[in-house]
C-alpha positions as CSV (number, residue, x, y, z in Angstrom):
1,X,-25.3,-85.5,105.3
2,X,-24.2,-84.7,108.8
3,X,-21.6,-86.3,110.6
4,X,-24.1,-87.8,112.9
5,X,-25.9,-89.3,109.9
6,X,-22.6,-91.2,108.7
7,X,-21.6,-93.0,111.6
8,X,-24.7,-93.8,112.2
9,X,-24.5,-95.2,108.4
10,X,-21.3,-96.7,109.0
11,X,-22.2,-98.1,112.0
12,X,-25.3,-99.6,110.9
13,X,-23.2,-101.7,107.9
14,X,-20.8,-102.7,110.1
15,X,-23.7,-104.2,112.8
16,X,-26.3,-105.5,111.0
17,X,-24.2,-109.2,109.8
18,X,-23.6,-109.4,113.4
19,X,-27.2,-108.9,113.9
20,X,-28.5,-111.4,111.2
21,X,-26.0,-113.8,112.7
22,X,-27.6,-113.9,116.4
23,X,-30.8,-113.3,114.8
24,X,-31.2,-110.0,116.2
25,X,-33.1,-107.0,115.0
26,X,-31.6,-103.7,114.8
27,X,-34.0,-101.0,116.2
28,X,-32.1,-97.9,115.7
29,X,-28.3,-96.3,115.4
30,X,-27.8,-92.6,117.5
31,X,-24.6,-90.4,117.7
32,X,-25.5,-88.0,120.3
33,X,-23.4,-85.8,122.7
34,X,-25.2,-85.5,126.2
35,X,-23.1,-83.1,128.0
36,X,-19.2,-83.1,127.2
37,X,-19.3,-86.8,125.8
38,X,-20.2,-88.2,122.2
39,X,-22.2,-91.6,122.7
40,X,-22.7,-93.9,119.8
41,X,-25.9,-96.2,120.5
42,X,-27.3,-99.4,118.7
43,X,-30.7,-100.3,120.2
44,X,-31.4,-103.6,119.1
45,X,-34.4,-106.4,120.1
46,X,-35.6,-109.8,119.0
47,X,-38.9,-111.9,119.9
48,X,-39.5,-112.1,123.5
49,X,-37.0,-109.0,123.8
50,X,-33.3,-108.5,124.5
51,X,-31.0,-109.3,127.6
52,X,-28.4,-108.0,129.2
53,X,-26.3,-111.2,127.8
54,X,-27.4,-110.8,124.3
55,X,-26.4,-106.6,124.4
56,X,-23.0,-107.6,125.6
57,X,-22.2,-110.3,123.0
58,X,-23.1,-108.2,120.4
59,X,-20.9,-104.9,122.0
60,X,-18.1,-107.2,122.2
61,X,-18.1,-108.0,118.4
62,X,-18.8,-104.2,117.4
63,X,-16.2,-102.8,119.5
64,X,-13.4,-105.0,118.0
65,X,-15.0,-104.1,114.5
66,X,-14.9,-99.8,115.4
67,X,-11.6,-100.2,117.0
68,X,-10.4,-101.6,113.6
69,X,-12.3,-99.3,111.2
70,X,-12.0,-96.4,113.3
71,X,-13.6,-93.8,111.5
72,X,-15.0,-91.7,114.5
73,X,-12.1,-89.5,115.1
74,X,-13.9,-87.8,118.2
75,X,-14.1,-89.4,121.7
76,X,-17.4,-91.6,122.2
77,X,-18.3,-94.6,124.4
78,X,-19.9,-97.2,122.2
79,X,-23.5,-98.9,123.7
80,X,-25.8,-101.7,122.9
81,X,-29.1,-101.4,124.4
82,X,-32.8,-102.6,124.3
83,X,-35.2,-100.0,122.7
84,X,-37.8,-99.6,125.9
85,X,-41.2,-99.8,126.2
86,X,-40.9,-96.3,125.1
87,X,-39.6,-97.0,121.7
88,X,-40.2,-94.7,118.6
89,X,-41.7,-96.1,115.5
90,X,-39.2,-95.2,112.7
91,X,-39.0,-97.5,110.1
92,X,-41.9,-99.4,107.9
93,X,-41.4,-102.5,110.6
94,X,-42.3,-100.9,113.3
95,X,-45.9,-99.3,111.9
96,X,-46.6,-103.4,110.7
97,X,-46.0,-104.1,114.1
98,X,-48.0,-102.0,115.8
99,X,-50.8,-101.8,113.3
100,X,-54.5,-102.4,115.2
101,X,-52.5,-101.2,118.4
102,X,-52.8,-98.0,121.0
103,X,-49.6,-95.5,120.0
104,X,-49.0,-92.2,121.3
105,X,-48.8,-89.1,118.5
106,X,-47.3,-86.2,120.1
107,X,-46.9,-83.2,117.9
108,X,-45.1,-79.7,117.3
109,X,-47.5,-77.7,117.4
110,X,-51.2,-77.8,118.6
111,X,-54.1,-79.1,116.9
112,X,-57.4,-78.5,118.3
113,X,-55.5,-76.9,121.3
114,X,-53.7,-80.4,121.9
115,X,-50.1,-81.6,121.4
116,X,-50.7,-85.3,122.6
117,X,-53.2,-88.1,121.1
118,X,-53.7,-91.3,121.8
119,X,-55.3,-94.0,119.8
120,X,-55.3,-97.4,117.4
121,X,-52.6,-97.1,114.7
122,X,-55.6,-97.9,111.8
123,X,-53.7,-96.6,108.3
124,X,-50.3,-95.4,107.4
125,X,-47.6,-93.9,104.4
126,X,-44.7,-92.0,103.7
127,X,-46.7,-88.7,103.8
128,X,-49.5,-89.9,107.1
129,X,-50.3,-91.3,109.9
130,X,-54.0,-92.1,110.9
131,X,-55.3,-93.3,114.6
132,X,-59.2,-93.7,115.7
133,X,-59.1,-92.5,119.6
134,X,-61.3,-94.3,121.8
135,X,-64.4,-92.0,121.4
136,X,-64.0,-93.4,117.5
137,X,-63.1,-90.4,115.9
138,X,-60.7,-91.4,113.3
139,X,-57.6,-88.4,112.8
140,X,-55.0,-87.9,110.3
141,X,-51.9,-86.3,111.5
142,X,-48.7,-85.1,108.2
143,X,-45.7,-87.0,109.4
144,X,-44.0,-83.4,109.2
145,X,-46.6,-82.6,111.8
146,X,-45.2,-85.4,114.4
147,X,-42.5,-84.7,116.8
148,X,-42.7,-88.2,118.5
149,X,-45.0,-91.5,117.6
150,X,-44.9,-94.5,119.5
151,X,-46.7,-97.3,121.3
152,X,-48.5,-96.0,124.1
153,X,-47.7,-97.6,127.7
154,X,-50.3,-98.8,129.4
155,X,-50.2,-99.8,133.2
């Protein structure tokens, strides 16, 4: 397991009674370093979507909780965010709620000479993901095959 991995981990344990609390939902965890700093991320979202008020009340709790566990000897600045439009589907939630909806399959590598797919989320599981695109053709991508999937934005 990486380092990345377990603070994410930790993290997750120590945010999620916070969440439950407010009756939040957590989204995702990321330990990342973009340039010279570590930042440690919680995206998290609720019905009707998240404010600026709700990220700060729930930052306020989780920084008093990591500056008592403390387990992230490296530098890092700690932030609570809403996950986008632009949001990744990750977890079995997040295929439920976008099940009969347009999502966005981008993959490694080409298939058919094309990286990026579009179309209505109609079937998944743990090995597969299937859309039909708008001409009806119904397509099956391996999740091993799939760099990014989320819900398409439409404007």
């Amino acid at each position: 397991m990486s380092k990345a991995s377990i603070y994410e981990t930790k993290t997750e344990n120590l945010i999620l009674p916070i969440l439950e609390r407010m009756n939040f939902e957590l989204v995702d965890v990321e330990y990342v370093k973009e340039g010279s700093n570590w930042y440690l991320r919680a995206y998290i979202d609720k019905e009707g979507g998240i404010t600026i008020n709700d990220c700060e009340a729930v930052a306020r709790e989780m920084n008093e909780l990591l500056d008592a566990e403390d387990f992230i000897p490296d530098s890092y600045t700690f932030e609570v965010s809403s996950p986008g439009l632009g949001r990744p589907l990750k977890k079995e939630k997040d295929f439920v709620r976008n099940m009969g909806k347009e999502i966005e399959i981008r993959t490694y590598r080409a298939i058919d000479r094309c990286k990026e797919f579009y179309g209505t989320l109609t079937s998944y599981d743990a090995d597969s993901v299937t859309i039909t695109d708008e001409e009806g053709k119904t397509i099956t991508f391996l999740r091993s095959d799939i760099a990014l999937i989320r819900q398409a934005v439409i404007f």
